[in-house]
Each structure stands twice: as structure tokens, then as C-alpha cells.
C-alpha positions as CSV (number, residue, x, y, z in Angstrom):
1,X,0.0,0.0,0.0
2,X,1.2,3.4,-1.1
3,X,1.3,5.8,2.0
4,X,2.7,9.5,1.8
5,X,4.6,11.2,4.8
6,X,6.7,14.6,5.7
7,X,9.8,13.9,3.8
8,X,12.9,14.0,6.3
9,X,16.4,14.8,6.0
10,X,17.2,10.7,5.7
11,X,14.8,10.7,2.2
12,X,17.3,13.0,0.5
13,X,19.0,10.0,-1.7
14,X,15.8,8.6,-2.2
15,X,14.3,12.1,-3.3
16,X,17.6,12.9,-5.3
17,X,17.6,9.6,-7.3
18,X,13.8,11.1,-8.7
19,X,14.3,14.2,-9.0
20,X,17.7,14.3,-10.6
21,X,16.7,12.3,-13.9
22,X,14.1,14.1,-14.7
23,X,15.7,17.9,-14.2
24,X,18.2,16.2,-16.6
25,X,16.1,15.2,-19.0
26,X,15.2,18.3,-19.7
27,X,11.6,17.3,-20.8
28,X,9.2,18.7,-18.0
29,X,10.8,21.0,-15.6
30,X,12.3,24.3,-16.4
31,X,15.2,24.0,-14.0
32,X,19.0,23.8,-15.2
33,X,19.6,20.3,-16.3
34,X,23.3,20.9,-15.1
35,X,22.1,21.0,-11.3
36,X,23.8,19.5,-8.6
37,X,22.6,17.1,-6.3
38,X,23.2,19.3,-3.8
39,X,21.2,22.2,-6.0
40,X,18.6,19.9,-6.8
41,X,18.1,19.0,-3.3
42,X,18.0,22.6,-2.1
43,X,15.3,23.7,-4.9
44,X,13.5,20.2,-4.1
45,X,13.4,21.0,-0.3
46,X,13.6,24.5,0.3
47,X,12.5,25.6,3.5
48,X,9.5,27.4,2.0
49,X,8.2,24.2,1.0
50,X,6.8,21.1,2.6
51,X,8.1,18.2,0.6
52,X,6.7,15.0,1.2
53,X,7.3,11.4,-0.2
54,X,5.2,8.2,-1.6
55,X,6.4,5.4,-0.5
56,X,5.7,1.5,-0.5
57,X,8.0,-0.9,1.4
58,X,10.2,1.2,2.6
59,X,10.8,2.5,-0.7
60,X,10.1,6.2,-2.1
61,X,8.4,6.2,-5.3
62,X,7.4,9.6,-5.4
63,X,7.7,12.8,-4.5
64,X,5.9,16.2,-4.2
65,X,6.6,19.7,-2.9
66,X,3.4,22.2,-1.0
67,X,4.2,26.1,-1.2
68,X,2.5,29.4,-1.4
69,X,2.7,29.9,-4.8
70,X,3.2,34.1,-3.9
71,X,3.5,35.8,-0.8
72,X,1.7,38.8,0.4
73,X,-1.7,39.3,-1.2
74,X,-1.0,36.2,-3.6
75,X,-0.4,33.6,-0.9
76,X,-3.7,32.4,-1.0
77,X,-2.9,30.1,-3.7
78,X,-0.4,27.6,-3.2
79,X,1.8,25.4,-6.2
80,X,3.0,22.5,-5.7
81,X,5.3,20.4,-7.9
82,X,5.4,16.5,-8.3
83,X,8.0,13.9,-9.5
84,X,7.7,9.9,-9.9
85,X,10.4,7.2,-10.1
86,X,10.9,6.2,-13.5
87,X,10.7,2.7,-12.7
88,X,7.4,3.3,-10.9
89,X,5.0,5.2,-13.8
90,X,2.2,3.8,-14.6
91,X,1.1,3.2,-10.7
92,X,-1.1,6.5,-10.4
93,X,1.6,7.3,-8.0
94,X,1.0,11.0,-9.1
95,X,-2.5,11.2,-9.1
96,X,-2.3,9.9,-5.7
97,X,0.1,12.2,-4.4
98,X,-1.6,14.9,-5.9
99,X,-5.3,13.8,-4.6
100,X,-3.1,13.6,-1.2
101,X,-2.3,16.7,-1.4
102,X,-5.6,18.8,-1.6
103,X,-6.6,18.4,1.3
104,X,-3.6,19.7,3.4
105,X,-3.7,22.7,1.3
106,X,-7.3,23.5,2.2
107,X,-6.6,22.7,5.6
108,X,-3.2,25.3,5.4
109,X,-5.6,27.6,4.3
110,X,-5.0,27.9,0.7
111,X,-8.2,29.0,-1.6
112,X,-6.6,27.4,-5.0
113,X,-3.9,25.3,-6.2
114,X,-1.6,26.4,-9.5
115,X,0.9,24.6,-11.4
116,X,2.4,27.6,-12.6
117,X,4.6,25.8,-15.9
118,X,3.6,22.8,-17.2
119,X,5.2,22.3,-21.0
120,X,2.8,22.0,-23.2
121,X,4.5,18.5,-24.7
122,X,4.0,16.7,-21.1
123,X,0.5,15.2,-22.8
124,X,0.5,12.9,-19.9
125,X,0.9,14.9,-16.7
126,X,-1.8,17.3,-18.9
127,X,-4.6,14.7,-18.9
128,X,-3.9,13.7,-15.2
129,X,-4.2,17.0,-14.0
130,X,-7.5,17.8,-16.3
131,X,-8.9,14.7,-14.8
132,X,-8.4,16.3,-11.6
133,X,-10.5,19.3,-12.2
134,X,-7.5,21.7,-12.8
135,X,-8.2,24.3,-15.8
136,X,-5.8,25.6,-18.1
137,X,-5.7,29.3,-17.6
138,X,-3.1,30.6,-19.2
139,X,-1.0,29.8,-22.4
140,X,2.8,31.5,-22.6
141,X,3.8,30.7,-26.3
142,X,6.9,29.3,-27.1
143,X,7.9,29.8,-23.5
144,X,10.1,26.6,-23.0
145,X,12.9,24.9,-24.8
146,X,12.2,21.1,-25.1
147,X,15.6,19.6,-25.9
148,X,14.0,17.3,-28.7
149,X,10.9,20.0,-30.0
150,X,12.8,23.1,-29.6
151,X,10.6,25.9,-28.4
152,X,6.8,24.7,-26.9
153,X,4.4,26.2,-25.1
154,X,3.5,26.1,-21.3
155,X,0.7,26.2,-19.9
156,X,-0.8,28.0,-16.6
157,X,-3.2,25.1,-15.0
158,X,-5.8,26.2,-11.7
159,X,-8.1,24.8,-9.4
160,X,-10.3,26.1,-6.7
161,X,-10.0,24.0,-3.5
């Protein structure tokens, strides 16, 4: 059974070996490919975030990130980012941890989630978060530089909680 938890400072190389493959990749996340671990870790688990993992027998699988997506009069709506271990898609890992994470942002006080930047070419992560009930509201053309499709859309996507 998949349960999700506070990550903690011992789920670093867990966290690391997800997150690192896919900032290299290049595909999905408009961070530097050429991160550190160390960099990675530090964007992954910033202290403005609460980063929690999926994990099943002892093993992360996945990972997600809860933060106020602004501050002052904009803190009201929170982002959140999420990140699966390639050896475990195809296990609605993500649409777990992201049905997991709804309610603690309701209960934090957040009136709306926003994934503030997801490429347009990421058909799948798309569909799971439409499914969802989150709206695209926002199109920035030719914002992000796939490192196979060249320049490609991303895509502002909402939902009231």
C-alpha cells in the first residue's frame, strides 16, 4: 500500500535519485539540467516548501513539494510540484500524491492550487491534472525549450479548492 509522509532529512537520496533524472532530462521541468545534487536537493526541499514522499515498502516512489505559490496578497494560492520514479509510472503514483495533497492545502488555508509551468508537450501529466478538475488558464507561447521539440508552449493550470 502506497502511504505518503513529511519527507525527512534521511529521504534525501531517495528524493535525489527522482528528482535528478528528470531535471536532466530536460523534458518537463524548467530548472537547469546541469544542477547539482546538492542544488537539486536545495530547490526540491527549500525551506519554503513542505516536501513529502510516496512510498511503498520502505521505498520512495514519489515525491511532491506544497508552497505558497506568492507571498503577500497572492499567498492564498499555493503550487505544488510533483516527480515519480521512472521505474514506478504507470502506478497513479501521481494522481495519488496529488489527490493527497488537496486536502492539506485546504486545511493550510490555501483557496486554490496552481501549477504555474507545465510544457505543453507533457501530454500525460496534462490529462492527469484535467482529470483532476484543474483548468488551463493561461498559455505562454513558445515559452520553453524542449531539448528534442525546440521551443513549446507552457501552460498555466488552476483549481479552486
Amino acid at each position: 500500500m502506497l502511504s505518503i509522509r513529511k519527507a525527512e532529512p534521511r529521504d534525501a537520496p531517495q528524493i535525489a535519485a527522482i528528482v535528478l533524472p528528470t531535471i536532466r532530462e530536460g523534458a518537463t521541468y524548467a530548472l537547469d539540467p546541469d544542477l547539482s545534487e546538492a542544488e537539486a536537493l536545495a530547490y526540491w526541499m527549500a525551506p519554503e516548501k513542505e516536501t513529502f514522499v510516496a512510498e511503498q515498502d520502505g521505498a520512495v516512489l514519489g515525491t511532491y513539494y506544497l508552497r505558497a505559490s506568492q507571498a503577500g496578497g497572492g499567498r492564498g494560492v499555493c503550487n505544488c510540484g510533483y516527480m515519480t520514479k521512472a521505474g514506478a509510472t504507470g502506478r497513479r503514483i501521481a494522481q495519488r500524491m496529488c489527490e493527497r495533497s488537496l486536502a492539506p492545502a485546504c486545511a493550510r488555508g490555501y483557496r486554490a492550487m496552481q501549477f504555474n509551468f507545465v510544457v505543453s508537450t507533457n501530454e500525460w501529466a496534462l490529462r492527469l491534472w484535467q482529470s483532476l478538475r484543474f483548468e488551463i488558464v493561461g498559455l505562454l507561447p513558445g515559452a520553453f525549450m524542449h531539448p528534442c521539440a525546440g521551443a513549446v508552449d507552457a501552460l498555466v493550470m488552476y483549481r479552486k479548492l
